[in-house]
C-alpha positions in Angstrom: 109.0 73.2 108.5 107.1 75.4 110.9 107.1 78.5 108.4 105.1 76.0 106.4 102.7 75.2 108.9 102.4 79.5 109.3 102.1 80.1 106.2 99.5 77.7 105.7 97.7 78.2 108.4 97.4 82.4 107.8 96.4 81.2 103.8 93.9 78.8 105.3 92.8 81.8 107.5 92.5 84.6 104.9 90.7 81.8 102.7 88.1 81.4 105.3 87.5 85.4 106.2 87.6 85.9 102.4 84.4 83.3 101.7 82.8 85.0 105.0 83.5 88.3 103.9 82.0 87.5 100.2 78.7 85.5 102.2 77.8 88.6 103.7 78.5 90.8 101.0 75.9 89.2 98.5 73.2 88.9 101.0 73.3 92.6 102.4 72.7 93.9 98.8 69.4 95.5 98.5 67.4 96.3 94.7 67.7 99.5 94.0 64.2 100.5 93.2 61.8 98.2 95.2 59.0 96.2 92.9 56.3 97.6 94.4 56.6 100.8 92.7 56.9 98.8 88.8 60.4 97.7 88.6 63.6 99.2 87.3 62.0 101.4 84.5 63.8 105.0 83.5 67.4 106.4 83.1 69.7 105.9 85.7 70.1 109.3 86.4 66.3 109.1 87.2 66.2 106.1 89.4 69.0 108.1 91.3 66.5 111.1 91.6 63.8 109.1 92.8 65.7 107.4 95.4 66.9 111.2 96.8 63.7 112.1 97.1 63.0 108.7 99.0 65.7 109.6 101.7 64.5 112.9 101.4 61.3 112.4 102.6 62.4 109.7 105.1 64.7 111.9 106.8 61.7 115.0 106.8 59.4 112.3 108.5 62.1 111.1 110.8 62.7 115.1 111.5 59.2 115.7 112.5 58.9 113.2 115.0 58.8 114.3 118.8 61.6 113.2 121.0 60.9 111.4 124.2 61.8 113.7 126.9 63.9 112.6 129.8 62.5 112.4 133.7 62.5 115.4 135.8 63.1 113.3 138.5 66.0 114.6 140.5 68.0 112.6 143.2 
């Protein structure tokens, strides 16, 4: 009777992280290509090539910026 109850209980469980895990799955997903730049036209393979050039250039603008430098203030 109590292996029941267990066994129910963990089903219940995985049930319930399953429905979570699936919530937050749907609503992280982001378009591909944003709208502003005229929707989903072209081949895959050149959707794939505008988005490397996208995190391309991000990461060369994220690059360039100066770092905050630290204190010199010894104690």
């Amino acid at each position: 009777m109590r292996s029941i109850f267990t066994i129910t209980a963990l089903v219940l469980a995985l049930g319930i992280v399953g429905m979570l895990a699936k919530k937050q799955w749907t609503s992280s997903r982001v378009p591909l290509v944003p709208a502003a730049q005229g929707g989903a036209t072209g081949t895959a393979q050149q959707q794939s090539q505008q988005i490397q050039q996208q995190v391309q250039q991000q990461m060369d603008q994220l690059m360039q910026k100066p770092r905050p430098m630290p204190d010199d203030e010894s104690k």
